[in-house]
N, C-alpha and C positions, 0 to 999 in steps of 0.2 A: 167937396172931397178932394184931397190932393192926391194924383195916383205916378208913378215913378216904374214904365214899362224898361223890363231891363230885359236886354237882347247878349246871346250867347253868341259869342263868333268865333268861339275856338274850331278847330276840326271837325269835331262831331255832331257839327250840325248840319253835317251831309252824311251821317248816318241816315241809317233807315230809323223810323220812329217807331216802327213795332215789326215784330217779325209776322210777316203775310201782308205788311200795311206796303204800297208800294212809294207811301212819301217818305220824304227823309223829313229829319226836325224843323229845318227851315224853314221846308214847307208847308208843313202845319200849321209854324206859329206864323207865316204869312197869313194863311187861311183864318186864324185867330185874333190874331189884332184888331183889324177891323172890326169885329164883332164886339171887343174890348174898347173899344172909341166909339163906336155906335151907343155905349151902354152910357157913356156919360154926357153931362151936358155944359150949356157957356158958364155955369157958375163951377166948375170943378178946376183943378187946377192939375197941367200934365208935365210929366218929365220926361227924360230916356238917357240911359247909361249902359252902354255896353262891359260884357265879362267875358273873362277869357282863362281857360288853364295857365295859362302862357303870364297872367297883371291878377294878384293877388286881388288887389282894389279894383273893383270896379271904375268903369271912367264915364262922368259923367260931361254929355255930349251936350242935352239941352235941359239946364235949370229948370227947377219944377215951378211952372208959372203958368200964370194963363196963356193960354194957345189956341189958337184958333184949331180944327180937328182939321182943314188944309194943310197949316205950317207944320203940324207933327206928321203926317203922313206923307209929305214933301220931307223931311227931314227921313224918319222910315228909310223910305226910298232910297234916297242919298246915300245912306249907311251902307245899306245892300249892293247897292248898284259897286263902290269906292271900294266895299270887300269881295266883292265878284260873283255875292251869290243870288246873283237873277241874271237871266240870260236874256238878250236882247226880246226874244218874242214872249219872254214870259209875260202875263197880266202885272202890274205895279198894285202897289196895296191899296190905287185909286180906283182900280178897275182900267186905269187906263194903257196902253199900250206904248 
């Protein structure tokens, strides 16, 4: 399976994500992803391309290839951390700190 996770980083992703839910989008699809990598396996092949109100096109970050489920969720990370939306003590989409 080839899958191509594409991450929103305009504004509104520090919206709240429902009204009464107290996370915003973010952090939901932080919450999410993992569960979306956990589903596949070393024969599948993965991407990631961020979008934005702001770039018509989307921009792709990492080729959809095979990837180890470390190097995408190191790469993840990277993306969040460089747009600023994780905060030092948040958990990383490794679990790690």
């Amino acid at each position: 399976m080839r899958v191509l996770l594409a991450i929103d980083i305009s504004g509104s992703v520090n919206d709240p994500l429902l009204a009464g839910d107290p996370r915003t989008r973010i952090q939901a699809a932080k919450e999410w992803a993992p569960r979306a990598l956990d589903a596949l396996d070393e024969r599948d092949q993965l991407g990631l391309a961020t979008c934005s109100t702001s770039r018509p096109e989307p921009r792709m970050v990492v080729p959809i290839r095979s990837l180890t489920e470390t190097d995408l969720r190191a790469t993840l990370n990277g993306i969040l951390v460089k747009l600023g939306l994780t905060v030092p003590n948040e958990p990383a989409l490794d679990g790690s700190q």
